[in-house]
KOLNU-107954 format. One record per residue (C-alpha): residue in three letters; x, y, z. Coordinates in steps of 0.25 Angstrom, whole numbers, padded with zeros to 4 digits, always signed. Layout:
% KOLNU-107954
ALAXYZ/...
//
This chain:
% KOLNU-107954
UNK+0083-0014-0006/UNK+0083-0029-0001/UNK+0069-0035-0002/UNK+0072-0039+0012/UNK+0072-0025+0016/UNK+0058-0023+0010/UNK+0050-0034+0014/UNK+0044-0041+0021/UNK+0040-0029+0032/UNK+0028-0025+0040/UNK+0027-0012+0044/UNK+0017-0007+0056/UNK+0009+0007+0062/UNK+0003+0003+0075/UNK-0007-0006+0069/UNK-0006-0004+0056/UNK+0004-0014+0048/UNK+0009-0015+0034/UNK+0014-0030+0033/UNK+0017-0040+0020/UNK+0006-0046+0013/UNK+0007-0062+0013/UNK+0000-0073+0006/UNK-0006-0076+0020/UNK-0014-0064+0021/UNK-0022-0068+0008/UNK-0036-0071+0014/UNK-0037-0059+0023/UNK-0032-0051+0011/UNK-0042-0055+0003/UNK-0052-0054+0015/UNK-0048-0040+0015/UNK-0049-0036+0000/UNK-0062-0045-0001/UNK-0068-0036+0008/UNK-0062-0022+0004/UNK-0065-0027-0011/UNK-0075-0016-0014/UNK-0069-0006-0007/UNK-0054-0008-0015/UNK-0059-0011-0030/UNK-0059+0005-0033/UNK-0045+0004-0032/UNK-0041-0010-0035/UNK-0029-0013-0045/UNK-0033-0023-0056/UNK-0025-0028-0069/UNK-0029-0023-0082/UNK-0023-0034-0091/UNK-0033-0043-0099/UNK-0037-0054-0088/UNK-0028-0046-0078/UNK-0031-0049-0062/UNK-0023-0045-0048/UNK-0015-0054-0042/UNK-0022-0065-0032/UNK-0018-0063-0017/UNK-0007-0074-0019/UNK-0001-0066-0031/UNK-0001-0053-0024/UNK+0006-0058-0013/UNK+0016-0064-0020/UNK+0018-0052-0031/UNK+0019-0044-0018/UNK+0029-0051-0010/UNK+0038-0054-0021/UNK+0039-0039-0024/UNK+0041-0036-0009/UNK+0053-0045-0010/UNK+0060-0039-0023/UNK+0057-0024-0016/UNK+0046-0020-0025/UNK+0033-0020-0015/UNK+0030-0020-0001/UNK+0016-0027+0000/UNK+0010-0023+0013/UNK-0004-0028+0020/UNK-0011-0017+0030/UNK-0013-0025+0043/UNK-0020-0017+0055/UNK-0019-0023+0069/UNK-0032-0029+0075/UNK-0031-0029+0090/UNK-0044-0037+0092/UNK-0038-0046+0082/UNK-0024-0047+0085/UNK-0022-0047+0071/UNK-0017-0036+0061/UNK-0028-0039+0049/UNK-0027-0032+0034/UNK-0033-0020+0031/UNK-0024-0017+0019/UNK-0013-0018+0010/UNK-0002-0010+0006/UNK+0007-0012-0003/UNK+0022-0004-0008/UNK+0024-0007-0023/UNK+0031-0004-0035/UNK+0044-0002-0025/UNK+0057+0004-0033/UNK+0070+0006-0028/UNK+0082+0010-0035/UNK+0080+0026-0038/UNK+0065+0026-0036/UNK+0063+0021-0023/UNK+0049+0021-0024/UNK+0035+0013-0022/UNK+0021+0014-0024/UNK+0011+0010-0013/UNK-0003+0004-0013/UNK-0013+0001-0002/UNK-0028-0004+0002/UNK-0035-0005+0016/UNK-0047-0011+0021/UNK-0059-0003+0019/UNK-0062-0007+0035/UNK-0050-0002+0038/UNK-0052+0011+0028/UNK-0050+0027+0034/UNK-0040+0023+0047/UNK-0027+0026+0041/UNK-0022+0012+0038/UNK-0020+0015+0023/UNK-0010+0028+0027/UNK-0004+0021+0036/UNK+0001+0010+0027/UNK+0005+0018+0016/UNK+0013+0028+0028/UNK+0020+0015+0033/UNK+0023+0007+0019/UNK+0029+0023+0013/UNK+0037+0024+0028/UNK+0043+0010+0026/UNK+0045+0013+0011/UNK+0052+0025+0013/UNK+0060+0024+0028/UNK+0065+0007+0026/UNK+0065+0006+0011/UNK+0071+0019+0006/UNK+0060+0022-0004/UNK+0057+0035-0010/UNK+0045+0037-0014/UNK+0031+0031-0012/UNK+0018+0031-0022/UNK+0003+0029-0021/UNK-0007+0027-0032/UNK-0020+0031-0029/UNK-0034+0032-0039/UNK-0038+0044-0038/UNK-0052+0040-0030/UNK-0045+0033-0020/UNK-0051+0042-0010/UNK-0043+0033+0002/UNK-0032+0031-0003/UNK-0030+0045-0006/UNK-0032+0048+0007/UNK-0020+0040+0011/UNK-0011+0047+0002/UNK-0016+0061+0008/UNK-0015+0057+0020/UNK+0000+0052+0018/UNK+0003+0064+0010/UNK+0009+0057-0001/UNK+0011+0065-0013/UNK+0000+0066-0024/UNK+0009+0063-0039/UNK-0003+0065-0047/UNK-0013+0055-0055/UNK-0008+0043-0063/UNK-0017+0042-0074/UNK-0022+0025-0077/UNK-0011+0021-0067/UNK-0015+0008-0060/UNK-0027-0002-0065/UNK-0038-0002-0054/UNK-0052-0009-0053/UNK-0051-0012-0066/UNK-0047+0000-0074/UNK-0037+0009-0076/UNK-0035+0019-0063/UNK-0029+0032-0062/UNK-0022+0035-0050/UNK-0015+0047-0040/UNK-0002+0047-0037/UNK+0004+0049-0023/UNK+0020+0048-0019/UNK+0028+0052-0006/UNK+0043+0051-0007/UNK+0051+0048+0005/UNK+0055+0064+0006/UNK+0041+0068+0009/UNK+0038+0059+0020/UNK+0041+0064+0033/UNK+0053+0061+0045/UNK+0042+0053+0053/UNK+0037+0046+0039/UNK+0024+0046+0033/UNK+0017+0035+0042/UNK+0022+0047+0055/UNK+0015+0059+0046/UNK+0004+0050+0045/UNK+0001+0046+0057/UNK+0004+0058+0065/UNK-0008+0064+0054/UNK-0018+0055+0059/
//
């Protein structure tokens, strides 16, 4: 699919948004993780090579945006509406990787929310919208989450959204400083249902 088609989009559930992360949203970003710093570590992706770090902000936006437009990622923040405000501030991130096309058709999906904004559907919301979009406008088949096995939260997103359990991936991922084991979860396009998986979800609630 033309990069074009993919990106950039912003996609909206009352006032809930999923829209792409730019370089200017660096100080609130960082406001945002400086705050939730505690509450994220447990489950935080670090870089075991000798003398290895993440990215800076800067670096991670422009990894992020260069793969959104060779097709490869969709890299989302979470934004909630604020009418005392008028404004529609940052509660998360949500990001759509590893995307294949071809004879895969496939992605894997990843997510954090503010603690603040922490038990009020916001994170399965998201993921409902991002595997809608995936699945109705960009033809893919099948979508994939990772989660540590004591990711109590996260793993209530998953239950919620009735993705499938695929069974534990031993050492998978590189988290908080060590090696991490992690619970497989998957929906393909067959097992979401004719009003989509944000509809099921919603009408659950």
């Amino acid at each position: 699919m033309a990069s074009s088609a993919l990106w950039p989009v912003t996609l909206r559930s009352g006032d809930l948004a999923l829209r792409p992360l730019r370089m200017s949203d660096r100080a609130e970003w960082m406001a945002v993780r400086g705050r939730n710093r505690e509450w994220l570590a447990p489950w935080e992706a670090s870089n075991p090579q000798p003398g290895g770090s993440l990215p800076t902000f800067r670096d991670m936006v422009r990894s992020l945006t260069h793969q959104a437009r060779e097709g490869s990622a969709l890299p989302f923040v979470i934004t909630l509406d604020d009418p005392r405000t008028r404004r529609a501030p940052i509660v998360g991130q949500l990001t759509v990787s590893s995307i294949v096309w071809g004879s895969a058709l496939m992605a894997t999906l990843g997510y954090w929310v503010d603690r603040e904004h922490a038990g009020r559907g916001i994170a399965p919301t998201a993921v409902a919208m991002a595997t809608d979009h995936c699945f109705r406008e960009l033809g893919l088949h099948r979508m994939e989450i990772n989660i540590r096995p004591e990711n109590a939260p996260s793993l209530r997103v998953v239950e919620k959204l009735r993705f499938r359990r695929e069974g534990l991936r031993p050492r998978f991922l590189h988290i908080n400083g060590a090696w991490a084991d992690h619970e497989s979860f998957a929906l393909t396009a067959e097992e979401v249902p004719a009003e989509g998986l944000l509809g099921r979800w919603l009408a659950s609630r």
